[in-house]
C-alpha positions in Angstrom: -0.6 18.5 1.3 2.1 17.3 -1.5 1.1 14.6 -4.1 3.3 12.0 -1.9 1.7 12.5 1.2 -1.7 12.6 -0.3 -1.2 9.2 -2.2 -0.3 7.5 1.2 -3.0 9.3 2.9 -5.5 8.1 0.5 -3.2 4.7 0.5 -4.0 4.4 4.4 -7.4 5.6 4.5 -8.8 2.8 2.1 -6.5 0.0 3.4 -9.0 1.1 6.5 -11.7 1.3 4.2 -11.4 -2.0 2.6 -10.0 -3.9 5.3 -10.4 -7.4 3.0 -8.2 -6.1 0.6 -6.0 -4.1 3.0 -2.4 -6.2 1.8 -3.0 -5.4 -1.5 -3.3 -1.9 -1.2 -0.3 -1.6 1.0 1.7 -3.5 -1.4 0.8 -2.0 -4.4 2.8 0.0 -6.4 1.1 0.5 -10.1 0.7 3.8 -11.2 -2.6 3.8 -11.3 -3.6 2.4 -8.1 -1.0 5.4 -6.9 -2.9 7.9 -8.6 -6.7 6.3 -7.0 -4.8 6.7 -3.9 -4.5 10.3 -4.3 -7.4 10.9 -6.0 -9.5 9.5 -3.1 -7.5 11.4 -0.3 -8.9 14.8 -2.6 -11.9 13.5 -3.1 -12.2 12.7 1.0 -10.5 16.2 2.2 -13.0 18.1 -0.7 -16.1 16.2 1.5 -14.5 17.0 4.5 -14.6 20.8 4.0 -18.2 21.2 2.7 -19.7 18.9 5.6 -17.7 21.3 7.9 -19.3 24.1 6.4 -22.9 22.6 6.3 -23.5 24.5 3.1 -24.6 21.6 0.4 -26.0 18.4 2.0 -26.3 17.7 -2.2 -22.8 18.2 -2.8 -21.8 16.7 0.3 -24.1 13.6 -1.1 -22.1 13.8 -4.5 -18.5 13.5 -2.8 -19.6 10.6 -1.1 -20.4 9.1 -4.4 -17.5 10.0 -5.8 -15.3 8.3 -2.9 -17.5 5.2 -3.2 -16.7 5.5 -7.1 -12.8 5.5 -6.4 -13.0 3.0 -4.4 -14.6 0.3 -6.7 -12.1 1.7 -9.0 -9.1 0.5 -6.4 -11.1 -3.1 -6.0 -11.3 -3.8 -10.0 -8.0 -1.9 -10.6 -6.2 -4.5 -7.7 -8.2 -7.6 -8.8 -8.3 -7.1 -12.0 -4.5 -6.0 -13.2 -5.2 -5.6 -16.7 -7.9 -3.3 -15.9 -4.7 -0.7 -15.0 -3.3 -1.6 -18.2 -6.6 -0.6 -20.1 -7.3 2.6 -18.7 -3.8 4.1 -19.0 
């Protein structure tokens, strides 16, 4: 999938996620947020493939944290706009 499509997939897929905040993700356009976007659609598709296989319920346990992580990123990184200007 090309970087585009990933960042709206992942843009999409936590708009349904975090339906409260679903607006704001549609509408936002920091590069950050952008790249949360697409890191969370890899982070989904990599969890996605190992539950498929049913080889690691472990690793499969430590993508889901990893989504959960990305999205509290996108929550602080939406609510909070200067944390996007800290962490570039």
């Amino acid at each position: 999938m090309a970087r585009s499509n990933r960042r709206e997939a992942g843009r999409r897929r936590l708009a349904m996620r975090l339906p409260h905040m679903r607006k704001l993700i549609m509408a936002a356009c920091d590069p950050l947020q952008l790249e949360l976007f697409e890191a969370y659609q890899m982070a989904v598709e990599a969890r996605d493939a190992v539950r498929r296989r049913r080889f690691n319920p472990n690793l499969v346990r430590e993508y889901d944290e990893t989504c959960s992580d990305i999205e509290r990123h996108v929550i602080r990184a939406i609510e909070e706009p200067s944390f996007a200007q800290r962490t570039r």
